[in-house]
C-alpha positions in Angstrom: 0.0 0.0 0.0 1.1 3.5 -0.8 2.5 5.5 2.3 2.3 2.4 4.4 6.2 2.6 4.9 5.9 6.4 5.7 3.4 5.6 8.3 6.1 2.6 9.7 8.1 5.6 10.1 6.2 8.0 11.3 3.8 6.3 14.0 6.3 5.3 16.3 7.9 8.6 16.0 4.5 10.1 16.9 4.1 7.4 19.7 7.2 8.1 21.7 6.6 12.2 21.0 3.3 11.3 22.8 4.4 9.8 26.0 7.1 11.9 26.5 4.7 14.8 26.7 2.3 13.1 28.9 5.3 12.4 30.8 5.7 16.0 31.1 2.5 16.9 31.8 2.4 14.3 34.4 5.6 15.9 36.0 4.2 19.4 35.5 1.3 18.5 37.2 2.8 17.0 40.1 5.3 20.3 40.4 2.0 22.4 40.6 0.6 20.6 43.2 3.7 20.8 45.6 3.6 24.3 45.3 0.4 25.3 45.8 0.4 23.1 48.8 3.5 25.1 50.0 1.0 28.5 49.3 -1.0 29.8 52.7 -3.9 30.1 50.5 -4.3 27.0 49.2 -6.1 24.9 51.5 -9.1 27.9 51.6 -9.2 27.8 48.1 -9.6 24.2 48.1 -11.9 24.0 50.6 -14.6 26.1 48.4 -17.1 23.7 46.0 -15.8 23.5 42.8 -12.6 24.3 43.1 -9.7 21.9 42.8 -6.3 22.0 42.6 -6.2 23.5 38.6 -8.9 26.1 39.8 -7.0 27.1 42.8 -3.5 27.1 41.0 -5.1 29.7 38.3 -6.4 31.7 41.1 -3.4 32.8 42.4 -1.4 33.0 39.4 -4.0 35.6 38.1 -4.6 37.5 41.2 -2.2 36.2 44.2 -2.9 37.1 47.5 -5.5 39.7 46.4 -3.2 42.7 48.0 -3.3 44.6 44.4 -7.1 45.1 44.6 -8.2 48.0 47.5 -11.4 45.6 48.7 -13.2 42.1 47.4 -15.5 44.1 45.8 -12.9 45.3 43.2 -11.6 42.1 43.0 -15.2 40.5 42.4 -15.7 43.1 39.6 -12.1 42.2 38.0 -13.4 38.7 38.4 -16.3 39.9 36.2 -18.9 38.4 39.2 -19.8 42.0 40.5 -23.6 42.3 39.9 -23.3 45.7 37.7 -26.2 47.7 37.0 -26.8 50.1 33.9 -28.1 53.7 33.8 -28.2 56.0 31.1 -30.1 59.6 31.9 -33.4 58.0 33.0 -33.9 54.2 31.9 -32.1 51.5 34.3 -31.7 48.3 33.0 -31.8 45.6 35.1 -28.7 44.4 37.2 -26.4 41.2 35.6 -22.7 40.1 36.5 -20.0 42.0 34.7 
């Protein structure tokens, strides 16, 4: 068959490119962990529904300890989960997360 001995070449290659980046992300993985269980906030993050070790990792990367943002209301409305209410001149439309 045409391209069969190209594919005899390039599977395995493609094989062995796979595990070694699952062995990667495996090792990744396990270096995230560590340090988020070396973090003070990790274990309250954790301990909230929903969020695992991923979620809790992305967390802090995006907004660390929260010291850059003045009270958890700017850091709920950075977070986009603020509820946010629009006026213009008289109407008010009705109130939605940001």
């Amino acid at each position: 068959m045409p391209g069969s001995a190209a594919a005899e070449t390039v599977l395995p290659k493609l094989a062995d490119s796979l595990k070694e980046t699952l062995q990667q992300r495996n090792t990744v993985g396990s270096d995230v962990e560590r340090m988020l269980g070396a973090h003070p906030l990790s274990s309250l993050l954790i301990s909230m529904p929903g969020v695992g070790v991923r979620t809790a990792a992305r967390i802090l990367l995006e907004v660390g300890d929260g010291s850059a943002f003045k009270s958890a209301g700017h850091l709920a409305a950075y977070a986009g989960i603020a509820p946010v209410t629009h006026r213009s001149g008289t109407s008010i439309r009705g109130e939605h997360l940001a």
